[in-house]
ZABAGU-582380 format. One line per field, with one value per residue (C-alpha): chain; x, y, z; residue in one letter. Coordinates in nm, 3 decimals, decimal comma. Each point is the difference from the previous one (the first is absolute). Example, Ala and Ser with C-alpha at 12.3 -4.5 7.8 and 13.67 -1.06 7.14 Angstrom:
<pts>
chaine [A | A]
u [1,230 | 0,137]
v [-0,450 | 0,344]
w [0,780 | -0,066]
residu [A | S]
</pts>
This chain:
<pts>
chaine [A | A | A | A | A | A | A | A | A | A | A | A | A | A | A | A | A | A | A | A | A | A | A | A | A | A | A | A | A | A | A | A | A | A | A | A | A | A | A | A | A | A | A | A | A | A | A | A | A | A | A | A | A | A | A | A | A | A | A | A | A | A | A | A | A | A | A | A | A | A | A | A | A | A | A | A | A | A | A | A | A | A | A | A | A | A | A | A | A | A | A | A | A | A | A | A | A | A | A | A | A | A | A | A | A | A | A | A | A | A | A | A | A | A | A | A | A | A | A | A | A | A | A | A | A | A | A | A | A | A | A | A | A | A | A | A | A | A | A | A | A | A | A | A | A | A | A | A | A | A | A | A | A | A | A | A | A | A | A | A | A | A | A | A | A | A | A | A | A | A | A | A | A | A | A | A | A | A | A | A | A | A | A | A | A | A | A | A | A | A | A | A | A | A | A | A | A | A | A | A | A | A | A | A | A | A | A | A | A | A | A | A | A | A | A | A | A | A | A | A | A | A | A | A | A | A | A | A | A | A | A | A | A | A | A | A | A | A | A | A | A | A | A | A | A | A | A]
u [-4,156 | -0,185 | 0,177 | -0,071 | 0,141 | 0,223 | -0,072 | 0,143 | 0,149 | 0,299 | 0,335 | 0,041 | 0,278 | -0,253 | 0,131 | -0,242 | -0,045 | 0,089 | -0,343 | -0,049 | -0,305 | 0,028 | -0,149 | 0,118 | 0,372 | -0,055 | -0,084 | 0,314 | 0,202 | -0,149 | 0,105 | 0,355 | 0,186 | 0,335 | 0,099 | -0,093 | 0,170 | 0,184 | 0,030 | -0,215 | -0,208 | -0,268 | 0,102 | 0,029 | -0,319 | -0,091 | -0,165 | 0,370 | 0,169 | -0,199 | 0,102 | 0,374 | -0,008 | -0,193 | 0,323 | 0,239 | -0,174 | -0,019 | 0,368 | 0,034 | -0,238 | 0,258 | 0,356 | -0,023 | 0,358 | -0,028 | -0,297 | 0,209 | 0,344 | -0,267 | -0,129 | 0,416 | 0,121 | -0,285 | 0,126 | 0,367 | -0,154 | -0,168 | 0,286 | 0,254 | -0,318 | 0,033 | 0,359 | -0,019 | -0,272 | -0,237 | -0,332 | -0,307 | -0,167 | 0,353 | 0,038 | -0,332 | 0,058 | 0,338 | -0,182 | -0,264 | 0,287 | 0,170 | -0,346 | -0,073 | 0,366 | -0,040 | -0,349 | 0,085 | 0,093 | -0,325 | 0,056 | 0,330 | -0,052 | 0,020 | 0,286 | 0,214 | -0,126 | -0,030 | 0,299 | 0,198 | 0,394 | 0,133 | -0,125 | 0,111 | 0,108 | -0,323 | -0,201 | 0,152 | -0,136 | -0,354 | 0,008 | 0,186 | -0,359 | -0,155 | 0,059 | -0,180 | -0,301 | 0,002 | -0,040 | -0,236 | -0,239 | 0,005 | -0,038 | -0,391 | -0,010 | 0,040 | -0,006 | 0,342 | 0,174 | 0,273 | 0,143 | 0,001 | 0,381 | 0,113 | -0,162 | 0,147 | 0,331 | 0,082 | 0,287 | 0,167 | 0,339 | 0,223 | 0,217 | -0,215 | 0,006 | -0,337 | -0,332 | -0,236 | 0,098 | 0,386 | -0,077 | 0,293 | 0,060 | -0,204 | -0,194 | -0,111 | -0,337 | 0,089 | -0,241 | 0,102 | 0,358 | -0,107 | -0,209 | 0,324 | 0,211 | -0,258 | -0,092 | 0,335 | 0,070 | -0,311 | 0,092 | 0,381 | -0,164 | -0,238 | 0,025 | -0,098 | 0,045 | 0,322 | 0,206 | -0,012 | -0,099 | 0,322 | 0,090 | -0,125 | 0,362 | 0,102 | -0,308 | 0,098 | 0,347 | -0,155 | -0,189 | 0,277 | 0,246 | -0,296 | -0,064 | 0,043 | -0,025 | -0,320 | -0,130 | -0,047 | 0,313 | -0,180 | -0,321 | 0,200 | 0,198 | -0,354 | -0,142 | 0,268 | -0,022 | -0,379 | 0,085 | 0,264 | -0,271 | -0,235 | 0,237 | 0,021 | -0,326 | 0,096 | -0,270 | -0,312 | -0,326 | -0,171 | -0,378 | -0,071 | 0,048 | -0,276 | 0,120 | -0,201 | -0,309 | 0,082 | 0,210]
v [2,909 | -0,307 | -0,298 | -0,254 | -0,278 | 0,198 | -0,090 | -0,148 | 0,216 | 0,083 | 0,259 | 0,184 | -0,275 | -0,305 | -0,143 | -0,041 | 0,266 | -0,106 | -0,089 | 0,097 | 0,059 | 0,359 | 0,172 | 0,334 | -0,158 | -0,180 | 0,324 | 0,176 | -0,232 | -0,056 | 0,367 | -0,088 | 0,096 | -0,105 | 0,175 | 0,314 | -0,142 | 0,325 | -0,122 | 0,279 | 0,004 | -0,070 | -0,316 | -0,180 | 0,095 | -0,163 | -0,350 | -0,017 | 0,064 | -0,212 | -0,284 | 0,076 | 0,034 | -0,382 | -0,128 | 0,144 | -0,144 | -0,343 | 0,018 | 0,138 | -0,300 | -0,222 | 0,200 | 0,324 | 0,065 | -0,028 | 0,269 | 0,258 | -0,088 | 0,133 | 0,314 | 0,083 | -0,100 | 0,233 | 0,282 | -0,019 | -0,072 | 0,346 | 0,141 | -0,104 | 0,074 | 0,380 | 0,045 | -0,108 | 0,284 | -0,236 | 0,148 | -0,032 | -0,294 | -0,229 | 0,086 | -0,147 | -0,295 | -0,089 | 0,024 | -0,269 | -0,236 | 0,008 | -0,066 | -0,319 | -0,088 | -0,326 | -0,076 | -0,291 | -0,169 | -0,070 | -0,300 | -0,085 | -0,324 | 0,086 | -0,205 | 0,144 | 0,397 | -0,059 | -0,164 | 0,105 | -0,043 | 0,031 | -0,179 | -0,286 | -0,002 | -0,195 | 0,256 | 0,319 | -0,101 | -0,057 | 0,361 | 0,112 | -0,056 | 0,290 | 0,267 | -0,190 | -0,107 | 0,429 | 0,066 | -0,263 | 0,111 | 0,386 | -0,057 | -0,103 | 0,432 | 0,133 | 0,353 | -0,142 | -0,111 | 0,267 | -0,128 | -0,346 | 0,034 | 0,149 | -0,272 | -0,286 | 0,068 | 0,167 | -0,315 | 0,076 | 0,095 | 0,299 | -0,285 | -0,257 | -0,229 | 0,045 | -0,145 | -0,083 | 0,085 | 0,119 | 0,336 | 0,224 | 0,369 | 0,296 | -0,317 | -0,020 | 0,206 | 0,317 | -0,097 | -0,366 | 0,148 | 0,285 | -0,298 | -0,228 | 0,264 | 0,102 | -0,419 | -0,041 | 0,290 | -0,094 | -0,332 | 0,052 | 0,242 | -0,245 | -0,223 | -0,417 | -0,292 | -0,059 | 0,330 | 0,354 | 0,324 | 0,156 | 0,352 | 0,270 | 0,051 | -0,337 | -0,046 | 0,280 | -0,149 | -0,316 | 0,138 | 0,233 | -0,372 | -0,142 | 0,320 | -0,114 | -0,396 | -0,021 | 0,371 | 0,256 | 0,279 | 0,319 | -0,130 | -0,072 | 0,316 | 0,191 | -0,234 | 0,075 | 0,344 | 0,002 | -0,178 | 0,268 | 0,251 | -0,139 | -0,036 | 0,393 | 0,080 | 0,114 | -0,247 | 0,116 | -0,174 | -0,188 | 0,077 | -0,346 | -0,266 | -0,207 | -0,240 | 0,183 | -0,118 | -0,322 | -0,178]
w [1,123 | -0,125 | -0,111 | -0,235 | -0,254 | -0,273 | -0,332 | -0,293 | -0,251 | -0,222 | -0,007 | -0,308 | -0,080 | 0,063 | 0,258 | 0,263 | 0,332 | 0,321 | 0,185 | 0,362 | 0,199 | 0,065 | -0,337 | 0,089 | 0,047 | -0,301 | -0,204 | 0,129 | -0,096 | -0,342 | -0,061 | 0,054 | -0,307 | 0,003 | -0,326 | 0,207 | 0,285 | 0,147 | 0,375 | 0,081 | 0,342 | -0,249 | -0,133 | 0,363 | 0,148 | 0,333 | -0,125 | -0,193 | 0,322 | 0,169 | -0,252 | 0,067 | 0,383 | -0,018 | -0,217 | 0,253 | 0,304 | -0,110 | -0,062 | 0,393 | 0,092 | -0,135 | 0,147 | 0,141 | -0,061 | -0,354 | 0,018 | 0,253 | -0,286 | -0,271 | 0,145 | 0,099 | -0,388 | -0,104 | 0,235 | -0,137 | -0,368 | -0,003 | 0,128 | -0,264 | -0,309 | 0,155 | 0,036 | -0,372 | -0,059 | -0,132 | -0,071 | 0,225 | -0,207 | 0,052 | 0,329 | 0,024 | -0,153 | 0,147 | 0,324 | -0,100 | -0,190 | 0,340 | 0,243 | -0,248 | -0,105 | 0,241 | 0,018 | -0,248 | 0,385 | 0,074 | -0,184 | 0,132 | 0,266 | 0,283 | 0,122 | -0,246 | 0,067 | 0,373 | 0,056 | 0,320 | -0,200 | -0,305 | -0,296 | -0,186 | -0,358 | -0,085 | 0,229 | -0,155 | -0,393 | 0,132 | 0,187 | -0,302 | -0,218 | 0,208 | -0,290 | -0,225 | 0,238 | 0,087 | -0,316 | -0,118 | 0,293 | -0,089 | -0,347 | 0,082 | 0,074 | -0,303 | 0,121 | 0,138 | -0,371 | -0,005 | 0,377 | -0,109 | -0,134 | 0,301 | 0,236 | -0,224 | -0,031 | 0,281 | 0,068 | -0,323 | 0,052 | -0,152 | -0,124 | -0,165 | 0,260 | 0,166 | -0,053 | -0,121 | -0,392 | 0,056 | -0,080 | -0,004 | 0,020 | -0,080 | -0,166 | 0,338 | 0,069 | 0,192 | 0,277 | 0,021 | 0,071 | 0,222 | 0,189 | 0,046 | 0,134 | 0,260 | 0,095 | 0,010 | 0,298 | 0,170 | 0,027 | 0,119 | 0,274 | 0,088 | 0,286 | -0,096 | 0,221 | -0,172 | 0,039 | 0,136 | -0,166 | -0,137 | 0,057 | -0,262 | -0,128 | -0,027 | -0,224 | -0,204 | -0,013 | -0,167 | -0,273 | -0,093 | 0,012 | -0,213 | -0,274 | -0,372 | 0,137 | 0,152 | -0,004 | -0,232 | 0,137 | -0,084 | 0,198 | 0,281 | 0,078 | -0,055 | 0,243 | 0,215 | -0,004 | 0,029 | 0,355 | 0,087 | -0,042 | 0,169 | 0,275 | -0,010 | -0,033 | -0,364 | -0,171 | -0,073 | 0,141 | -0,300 | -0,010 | -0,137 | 0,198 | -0,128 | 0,268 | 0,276 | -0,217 | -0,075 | 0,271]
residu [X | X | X | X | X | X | X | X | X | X | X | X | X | X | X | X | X | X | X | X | X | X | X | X | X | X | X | X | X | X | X | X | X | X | X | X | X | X | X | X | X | X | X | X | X | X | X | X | X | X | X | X | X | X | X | X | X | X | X | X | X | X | X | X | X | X | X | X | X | X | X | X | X | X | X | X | X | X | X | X | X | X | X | X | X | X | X | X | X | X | X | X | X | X | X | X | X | X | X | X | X | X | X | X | X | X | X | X | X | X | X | X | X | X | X | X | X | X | X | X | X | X | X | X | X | X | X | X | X | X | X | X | X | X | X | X | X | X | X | X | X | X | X | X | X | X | X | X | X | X | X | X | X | X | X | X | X | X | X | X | X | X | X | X | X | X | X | X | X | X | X | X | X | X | X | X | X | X | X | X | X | X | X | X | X | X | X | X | X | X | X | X | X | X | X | X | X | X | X | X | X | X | X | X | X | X | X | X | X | X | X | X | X | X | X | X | X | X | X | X | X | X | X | X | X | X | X | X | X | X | X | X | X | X | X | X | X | X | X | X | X | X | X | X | X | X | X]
</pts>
């Protein structure tokens, strides 16, 4: 495969084409429809993967716990999109929303994303932009357009009272609520510095006590039963997970 300088040329909307060296990359993604977009194998060949698995490892670069809490929330994700019977093209996407949902972090300082305690008031609105920087990354894909909702308000809560536009309801995207139901979990099983993992059913307990505030009910109890089947070997294996090829 030879390589070379790409050249200089125009979408079908005007804009310019991304430039990279590798012509052959170049052409593949200058194919890139997304008006055709149907998250087929086809549209994410392996230059696009490549593209992706370079975004998630400079987020690992920066905090490898954020990268391992991506690849989990992407896990549960999945699993609440097919206890909902979503088709194979959602499933699909939920899965990406919920690799990318935090890779807005990268430009989080580090003393505030790193830090070994709980954050301050102050410290919690600057980690609060993280939706927006997410989505303002992704946005350069544009094979990536119909995730963008998802990624960006996936802190919205069922309530109103989330961020960053006080969303509320089914106003919420589907994915963006799936996505906060399945951080959410993650995180309360998680270990930090500051506090222990909690137990499986205590988390379950807490997004049940917060359904109709901060989650979306109906989401929940399918989450919860997606768990309780996995727990029984009830769930079926999903024969995406994109995340194999990515992270």
């Amino acid at each position: 495969m030879k390589k070379g300088p790409g050249k200089k040329s125009q979408r079908k909307d005007g804009k310019p084409r991304l430039v990279v060296l590798n012509p052959e990359i170049a052409d593949t993604l200058a194919r890139l429809d997304p008006a055709e977009s149907n998250f087929s194998d086809e549209l994410y060949p392996d230059a696009l993967f490549e593209c992706f698995r370079a975004i998630i490892s400079t987020l690992e670069e920066k905090d490898s716990y954020t990268h391992g809490h991506s690849i989990r929330v992407s896990e549960y994700a999945v699993m609440i999109a097919q206890e909902l019977n979503l088709c194979d093209k959602e499933v699909r996407e939920v899965e990406l929303c919920a690799l990318f949902h935090d890779i807005g972090k990268i430009g989080v300082p580090d003393n505030v994303l790193l830090k070994p305690a709980r954050l301050t008031r102050a410290e919690f609105e600057i980690m609060k932009s993280h939706p927006l920087r997410s989505a303002r990354i992704l946005e350069k894909i544009s094979s990536l357009a119909n995730l963008i909702p998802g990624i960006k308000y996936h802190h919205e809560r069922f309530d109103g009272l989330g961020y960053p536009d006080g969303l509320a309801g089914t106003g919420i995207p589907l994915f963006a609520r799936i996505i906060l139901i399945a951080d959410t979990y993650d995180a309360m099983t998680s270990t930090r510095p500051y506090r222990l993992a909690l137990d499986k059913e205590i988390a379950f307990t807490e997004l049940r006590n917060c359904s109709g505030s901060q989650f979306d009910p109906v989401l929940v109890e399918h989450f919860i039963a997606a768990m309780r089947k996995q727990d029984s070997g009830q769930m079926k294996q999903t024969r995406f997970r994109m995340a194999k090829k990515i992270a």
